[in-house]
C-alpha positions as CSV (number, residue, x, y, z in Angstrom):
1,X,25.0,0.1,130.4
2,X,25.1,3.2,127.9
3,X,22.0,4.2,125.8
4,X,21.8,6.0,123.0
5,X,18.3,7.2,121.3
6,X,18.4,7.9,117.9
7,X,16.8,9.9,115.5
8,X,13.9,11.9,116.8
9,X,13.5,10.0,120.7
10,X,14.5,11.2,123.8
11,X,14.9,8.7,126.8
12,X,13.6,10.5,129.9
13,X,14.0,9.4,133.6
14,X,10.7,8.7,135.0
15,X,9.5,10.9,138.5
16,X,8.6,8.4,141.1
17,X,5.2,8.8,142.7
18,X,4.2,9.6,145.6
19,X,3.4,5.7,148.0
20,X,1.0,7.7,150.5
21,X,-2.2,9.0,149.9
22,X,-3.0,12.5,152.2
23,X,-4.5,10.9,155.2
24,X,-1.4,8.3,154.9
25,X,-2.4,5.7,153.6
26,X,-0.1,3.5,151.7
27,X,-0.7,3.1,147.9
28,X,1.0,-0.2,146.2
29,X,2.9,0.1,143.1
30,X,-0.2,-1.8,141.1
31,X,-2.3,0.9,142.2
32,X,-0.5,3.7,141.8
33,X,-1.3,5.9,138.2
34,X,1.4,6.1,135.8
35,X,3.8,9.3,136.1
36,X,3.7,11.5,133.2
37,X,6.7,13.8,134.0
38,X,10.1,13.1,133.7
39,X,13.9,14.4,133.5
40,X,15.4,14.1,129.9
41,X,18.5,12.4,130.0
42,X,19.3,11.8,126.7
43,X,18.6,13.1,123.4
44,X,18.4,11.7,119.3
45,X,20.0,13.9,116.7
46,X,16.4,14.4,115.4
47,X,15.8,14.5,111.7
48,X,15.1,17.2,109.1
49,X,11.3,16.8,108.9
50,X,11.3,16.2,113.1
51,X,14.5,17.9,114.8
52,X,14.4,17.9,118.4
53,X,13.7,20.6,120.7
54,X,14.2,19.4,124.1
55,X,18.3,19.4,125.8
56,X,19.0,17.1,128.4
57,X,18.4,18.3,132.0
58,X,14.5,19.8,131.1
59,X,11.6,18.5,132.7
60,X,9.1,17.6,130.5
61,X,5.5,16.2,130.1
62,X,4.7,13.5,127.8
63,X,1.4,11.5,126.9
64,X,0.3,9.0,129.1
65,X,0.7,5.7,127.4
66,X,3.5,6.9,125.3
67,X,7.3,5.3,124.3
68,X,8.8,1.9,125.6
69,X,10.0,1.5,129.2
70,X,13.2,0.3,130.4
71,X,15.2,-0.1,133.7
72,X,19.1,1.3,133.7
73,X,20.8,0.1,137.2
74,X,17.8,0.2,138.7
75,X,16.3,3.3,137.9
76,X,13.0,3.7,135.5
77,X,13.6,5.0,132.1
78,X,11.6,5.7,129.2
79,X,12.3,6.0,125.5
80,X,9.7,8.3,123.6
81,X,9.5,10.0,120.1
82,X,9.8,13.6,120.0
83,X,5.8,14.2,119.2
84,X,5.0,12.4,122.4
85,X,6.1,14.9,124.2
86,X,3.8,17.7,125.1
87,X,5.3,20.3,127.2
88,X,9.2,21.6,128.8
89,X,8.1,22.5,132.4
90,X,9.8,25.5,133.4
């Protein structure tokens, strides 16, 4: 399946946590907090009054409960505006 955002979102591919605390224990998936970094994958064209900045390839930051979430072959994806995103980590 192909996905294509459009106008001003970005989908990003979600980072997948970490499933052991530091002494080893083993954290389940319900417990686990929400990842707020991710891979973009694939950008709108924007629009005059909110162009996007981002390219495909950075790693950016985004707010925590922000964008819709979806699953492509199996791996977590999700679809945010442009203003969601806070920060390209370098």
């Amino acid at each position: 399946m192909k996905v294509r955002p459009l106008q001003d979102r970005v989908m990003v591919k979600l980072e997948k946590n970490e499933t052991k605390s530091a002494g080893g224990i083993i954290i389940p998936d319900t417990a686990q907090e929400k990842t707020q970094m991710g891979t973009v994958v694939a950008v709108g064209p924007g629009t005059e009054k909110d162009p996007v900045t981002v390219k495909t390839g950075d790693k950016v930051m985004y707010d925590k409960y922000a964008g819709t979430q979806i699953k492509i072959e199996g791996e977590e994806h999700l679809v945010l505006r442009m203003s969601d995103i806070i920060a390209v980590v370098e």
